[in-house]
C-alpha positions in Angstrom: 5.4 -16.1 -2.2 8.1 -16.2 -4.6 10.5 -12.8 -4.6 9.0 -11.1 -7.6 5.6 -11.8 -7.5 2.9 -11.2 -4.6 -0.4 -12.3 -5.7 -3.7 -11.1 -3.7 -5.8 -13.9 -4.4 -9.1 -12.9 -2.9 -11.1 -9.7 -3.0 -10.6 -9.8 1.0 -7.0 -9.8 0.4 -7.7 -7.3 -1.8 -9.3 -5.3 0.3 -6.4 -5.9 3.1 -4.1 -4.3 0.4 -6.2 -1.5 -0.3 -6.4 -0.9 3.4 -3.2 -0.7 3.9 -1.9 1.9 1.1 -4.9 4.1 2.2 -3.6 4.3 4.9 -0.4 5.2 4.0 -1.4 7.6 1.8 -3.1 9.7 4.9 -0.1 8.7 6.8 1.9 10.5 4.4 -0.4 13.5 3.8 0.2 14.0 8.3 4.3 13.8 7.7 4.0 16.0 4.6 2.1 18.3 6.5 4.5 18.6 9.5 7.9 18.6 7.2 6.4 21.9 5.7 6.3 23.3 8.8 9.2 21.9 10.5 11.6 21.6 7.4 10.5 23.6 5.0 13.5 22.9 2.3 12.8 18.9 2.9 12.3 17.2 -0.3 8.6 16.1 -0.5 8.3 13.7 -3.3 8.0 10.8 -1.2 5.0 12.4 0.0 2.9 13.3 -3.1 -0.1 11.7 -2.9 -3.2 12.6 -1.4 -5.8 10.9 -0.3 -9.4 10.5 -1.1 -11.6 10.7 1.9 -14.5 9.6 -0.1 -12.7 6.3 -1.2 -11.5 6.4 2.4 -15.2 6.3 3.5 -15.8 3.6 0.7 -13.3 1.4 2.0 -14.5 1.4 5.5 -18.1 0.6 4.2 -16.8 -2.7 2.1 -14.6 -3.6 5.2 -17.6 -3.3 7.7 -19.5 -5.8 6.0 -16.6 -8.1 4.4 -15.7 -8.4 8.6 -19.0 -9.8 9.3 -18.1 -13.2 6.8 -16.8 -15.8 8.3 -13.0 -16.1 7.8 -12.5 -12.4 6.0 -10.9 -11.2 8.8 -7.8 -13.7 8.2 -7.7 -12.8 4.3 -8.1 -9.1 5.1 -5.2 -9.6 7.4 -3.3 -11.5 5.2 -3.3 -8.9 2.8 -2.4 -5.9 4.8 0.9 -7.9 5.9 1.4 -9.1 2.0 1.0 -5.4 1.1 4.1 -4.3 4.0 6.3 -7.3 2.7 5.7 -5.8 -1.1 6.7 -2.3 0.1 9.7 -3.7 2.1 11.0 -5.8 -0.3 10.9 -2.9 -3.0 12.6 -0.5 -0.5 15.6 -3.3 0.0 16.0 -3.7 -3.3 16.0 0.1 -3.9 18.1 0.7 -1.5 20.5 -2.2 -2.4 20.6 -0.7 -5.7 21.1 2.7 -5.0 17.8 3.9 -6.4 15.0 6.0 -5.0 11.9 3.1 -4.4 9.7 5.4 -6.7 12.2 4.4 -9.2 11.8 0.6 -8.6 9.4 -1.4 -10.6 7.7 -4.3 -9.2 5.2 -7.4 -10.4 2.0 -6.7 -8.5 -0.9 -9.7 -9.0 -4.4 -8.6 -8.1 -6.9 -11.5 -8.7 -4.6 -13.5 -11.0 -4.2 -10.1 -13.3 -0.1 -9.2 -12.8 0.2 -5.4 -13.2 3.6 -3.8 -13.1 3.9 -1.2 -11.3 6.4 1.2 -9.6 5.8 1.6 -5.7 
């Protein structure tokens, strides 16, 4: 993996990515929820978006039955840790630079396609 580049080669990897930034977006949507009540003044940018329960349900569907082929398990897997390396490398460099990680751009590659794209 090169340090500007992560590629998701296969829809299961795919899928491992998608997986993972669902889930961060309901993650979020819980901390958002309790800095309201707790911190009221807290800046909540970093916690913005909301999730989709219907694309939530969606995903769960698509994983169910990608599980069930052989080998999908280790691509979904792969994925999901590709997907935490992207969002940690992006914070470190945000953070080495002084810069908010919304404020970061990145190379993303989904299925060969790069996309920029600012996590």
């Amino acid at each position: 993996m090169s340090d500007d580049l992560f590629y998701f080669g296969t829809d299961h990897e795919v899928l491992g990515m998608l997986y993972t930034l669902h889930g961060a977006q309901f993650g979020g949507a819980v901390i958002r929820q309790h800095l309201k009540q707790t911190l009221p003044m807290a800046p909540m940018a970093y916690y913005g978006l909301k999730p989709d329960p219907q694309n939530w349900k969606s995903l769960v569907v698509e994983l169910d039955q990608s599980c069930k082929q052989k080998g999908a398990l280790d691509c979904i897997s792969t994925g999901a840790r590709q997907t935490f390396e992207l969002i940690d490398a992006v914070a470190s460099a945000a953070n080495a630079a002084g810069i908010g990680a919304s404020q970061h751009n990145t190379t993303l590659a989904v299925g060969g396609q790069p996309t920029n794209g600012g996590l």
